[in-house]
C-alpha positions, -999 to +999 in steps of 0.1 A: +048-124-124+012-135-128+000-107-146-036-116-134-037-148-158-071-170-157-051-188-131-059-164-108-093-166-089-115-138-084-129-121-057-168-115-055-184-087-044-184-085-005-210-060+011-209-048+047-220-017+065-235-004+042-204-001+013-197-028-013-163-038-026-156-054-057-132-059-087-136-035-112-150-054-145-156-027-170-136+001-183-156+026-167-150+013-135-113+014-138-119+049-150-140+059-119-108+046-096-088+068-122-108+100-114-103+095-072-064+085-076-061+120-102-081+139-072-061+124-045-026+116-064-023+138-091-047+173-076-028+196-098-041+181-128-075+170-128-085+179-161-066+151-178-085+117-171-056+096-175-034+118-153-023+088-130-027+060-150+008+041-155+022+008-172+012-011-144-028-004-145-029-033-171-009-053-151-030-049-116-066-060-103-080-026-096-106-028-062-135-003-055-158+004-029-192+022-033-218+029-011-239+002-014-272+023-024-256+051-046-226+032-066-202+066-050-167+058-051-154+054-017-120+039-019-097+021-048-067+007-046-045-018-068-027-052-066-003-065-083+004-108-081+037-124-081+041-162-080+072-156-057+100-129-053+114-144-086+101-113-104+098-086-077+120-062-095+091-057-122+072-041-099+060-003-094+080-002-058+112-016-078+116+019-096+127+035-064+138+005-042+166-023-045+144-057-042+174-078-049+170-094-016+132-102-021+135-120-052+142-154-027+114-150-009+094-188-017+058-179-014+027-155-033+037-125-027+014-088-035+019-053-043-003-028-031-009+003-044-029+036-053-043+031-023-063+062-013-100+070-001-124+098-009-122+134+010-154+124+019-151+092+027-150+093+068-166+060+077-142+036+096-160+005+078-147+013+045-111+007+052-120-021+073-138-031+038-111-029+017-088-049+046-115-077+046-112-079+009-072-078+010-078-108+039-096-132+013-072-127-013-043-134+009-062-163+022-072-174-009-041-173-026-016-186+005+000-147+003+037-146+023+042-113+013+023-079+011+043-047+003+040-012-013+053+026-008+032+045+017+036+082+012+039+112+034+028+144+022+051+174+006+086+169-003+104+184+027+112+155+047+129+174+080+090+179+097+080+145+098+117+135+120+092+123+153+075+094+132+109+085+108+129+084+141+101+062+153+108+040+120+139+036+124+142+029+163+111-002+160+103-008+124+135-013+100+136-042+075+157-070+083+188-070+068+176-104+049+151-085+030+160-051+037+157-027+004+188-014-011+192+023-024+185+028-059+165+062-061+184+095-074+168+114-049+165+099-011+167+109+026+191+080+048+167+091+079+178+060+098+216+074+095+204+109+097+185+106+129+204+077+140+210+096+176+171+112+174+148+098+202+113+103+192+084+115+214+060+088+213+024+108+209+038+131+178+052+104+160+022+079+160-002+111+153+020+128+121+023+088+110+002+081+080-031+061+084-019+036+061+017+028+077-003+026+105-020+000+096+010-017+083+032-014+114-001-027+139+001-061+115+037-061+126+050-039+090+091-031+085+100+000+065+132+003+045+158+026+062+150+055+035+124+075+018+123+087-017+115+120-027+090+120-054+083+155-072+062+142-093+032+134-070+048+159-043+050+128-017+079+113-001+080+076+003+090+042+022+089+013+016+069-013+032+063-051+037+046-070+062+056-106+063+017-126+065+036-151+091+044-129+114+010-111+116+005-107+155-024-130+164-049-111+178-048-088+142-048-122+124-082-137+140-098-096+138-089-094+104-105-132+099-139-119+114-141-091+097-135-107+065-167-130+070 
């Protein structure tokens, strides 16, 4: 794991539409992210500052975007850099998932995470920001590999069966890299709705934005979630393989990045 040695280039500050991403430098900036991931990750506690920070926070390059004119926080989210799958099971996702299988994979690979954007924070060219920054580091760095949890909201898994059976008809991991069991607490939806034939519309619309995102660059999912009570979320894992990026995606996300 690179740990975000000297060895690994920076990103400068990319502007466009009006918002400006960047690495944060300072410690206030890494508390600003702190306060929007306790707001969005942690509600219940608020008052605590640190309320969401973790082991990996030192570990991680920590990327904000403000609105270009009044510094407000629009979006954060993390990465973490590994020089190949060597040392995947040191990452955040390893705690609930069985990466075994990834620690062969040859190339870059990076975890995203804490991920989230303000409540008020409607503008479609922020995320499309923070993509066009996530494009030049995997550009930069020859990335293979981008994966994370992505999180659906509550504990109670049986409401979201449209977009799981979804998952698991046209988006489970290959059996090459596919994440093993490891969490206490888990739902096996793809055995559990194994016969469930999803209705299209509900199960893209109940999908969360960010999966979304994921599954349009051509994303697999592991064939379970993991309950978290902690952040009162349920979980799955996600990669998408940079190769296999459809090409159309690959030459938008390009131009956008420029």
């Amino acid at each position: 794991m690179s740990a975000f040695k000297e060895t690994i280039s920076s990103i400068e500050p990319f502007s466009k539409g009006g918002y400006c991403a960047r690495l944060a430098q300072t410690p206030e900036d890494l508390c600003k992210a702190l306060q929007l991931r306790n707001e969005m990750f942690v509600g219940h506690n608020t008052n605590n500052p640190s309320a969401d920070a973790d082991n990996f926070d030192p570990l991680c390059k920590h990327f904000i975007i403000e609105d270009a004119k009044t510094t407000e926080l629009q979006a954060c989210f993390r990465i973490l850099h590994f020089d190949t799958g060597t040392s995947v099971c040191e990452s955040y996702s390893a705690q609930f998932y069985g990466l075994n299988r990834l620690s062969s994979f040859p190339q870059p690979l990076i975890e995203i995470g804490r991920f989230c954007t303000a409540p008020y924070a409607t503008d479609p060219n922020i995320l499309r920001l923070c993509w066009s920054v996530l494009t030049r580091y995997v550009e930069m760095h020859n990335i293979g590999m981008m994966f994370g949890c992505c999180s659906f909201p509550g504990n109670e898994v049986a409401p979201f069966s449209e977009p799981l059976a979804l998952l698991k008809d046209r988006h489970l991991a290959p059996n090459k890299w596919a994440p093993g069991v490891k969490f206490a607490e888990i739902d096996a939806y793809a055995i559990r709705l194994a016969s469930y034939k999803p209705t299209l519309r509900p199960a893209i619309a109940m999908m969360p934005s960010l999966l979304r995102t994921y599954l349009s660059m051509g994303g697999w999912v592991s064939d379970h979630v993991v309950i978290d009570r902690n952040l009162d979320t349920f979980h799955v894992f996600t990669c998408v393989e940079t190769a296999k990026i459809p090409a159309r995606r690959v030459k938008l996300l390009r131009a956008n990045s420029r």
